[in-house]
Each structure stands twice: as structure tokens, then as C-alpha cells.
C-alpha positions in Angstrom: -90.4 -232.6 -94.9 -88.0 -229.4 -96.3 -89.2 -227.8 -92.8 -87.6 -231.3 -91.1 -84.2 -231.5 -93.3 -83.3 -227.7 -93.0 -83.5 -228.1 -88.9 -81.4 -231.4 -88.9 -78.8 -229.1 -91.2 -78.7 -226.1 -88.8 -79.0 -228.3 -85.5 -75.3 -230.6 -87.4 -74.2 -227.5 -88.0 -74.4 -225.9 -84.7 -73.2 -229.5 -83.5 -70.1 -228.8 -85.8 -69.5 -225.3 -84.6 -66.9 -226.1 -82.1 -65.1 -229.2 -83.7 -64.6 -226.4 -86.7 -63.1 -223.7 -84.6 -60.7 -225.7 -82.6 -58.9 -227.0 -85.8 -59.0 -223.7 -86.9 -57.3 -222.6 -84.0 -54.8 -225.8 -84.2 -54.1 -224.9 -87.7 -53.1 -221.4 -86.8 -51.1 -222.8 -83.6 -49.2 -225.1 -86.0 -48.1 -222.2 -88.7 -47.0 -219.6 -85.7 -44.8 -222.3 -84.3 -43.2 -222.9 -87.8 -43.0 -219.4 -88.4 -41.0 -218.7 -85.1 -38.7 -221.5 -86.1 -37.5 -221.1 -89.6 -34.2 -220.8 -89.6 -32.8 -217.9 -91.1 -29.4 -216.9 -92.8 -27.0 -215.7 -90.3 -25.5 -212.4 -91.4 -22.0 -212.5 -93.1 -19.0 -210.9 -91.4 -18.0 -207.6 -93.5 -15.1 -209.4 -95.0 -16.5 -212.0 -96.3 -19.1 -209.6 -98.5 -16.2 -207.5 -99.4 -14.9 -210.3 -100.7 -17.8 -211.5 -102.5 -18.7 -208.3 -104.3 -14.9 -208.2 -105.5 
């Protein structure tokens, strides 16, 4: 019977193998495409940080 449930795990897990790595692989997909996309703060013209340190 233990013999019986620890095949059915590692024959679902096996099954699950693939299904697991693709949403990996989604999720990673996902955060590089944010990443590239953030919008970041355009640099200030010199006279307008003189200004601000004055």
C-alpha cells in the first residue's frame, strides 16, 4: 500500500513537471517585460539643478 501511494506521488509529480516549469518561465517573462518598461526619471537640464541646489 506505502509501495502503491509513493508511485502515484512520483508518477503526479512527473505529470506536473512541465505545467510547473512553464509558469515558471511565464512568471519570469512577465517581470523582464515590467522591468524593461518602468519608466524612469528623465535627467534634469543643468539649470534647473543649479537652481535647485541654490
Amino acid at each position: 500500500m506505502q509501495q502503491t501511494m509513493t508511485q502515484d506521488n512520483a508518477i503526479t509529480a512527473r505529470q506536473l513537471r512541465p505545467v510547473v516549469i512553464t509558469v515558471v518561465a511565464a512568471k519570469l517573462a512577465v517581470f523582464a517585460l515590467l522591468m524593461t518598461t518602468i519608466n524612469l526619471q528623465a535627467p534634469m537640464p543643468v539649470a534647473i539643478e543649479m537652481a535647485a541646489v541654490r
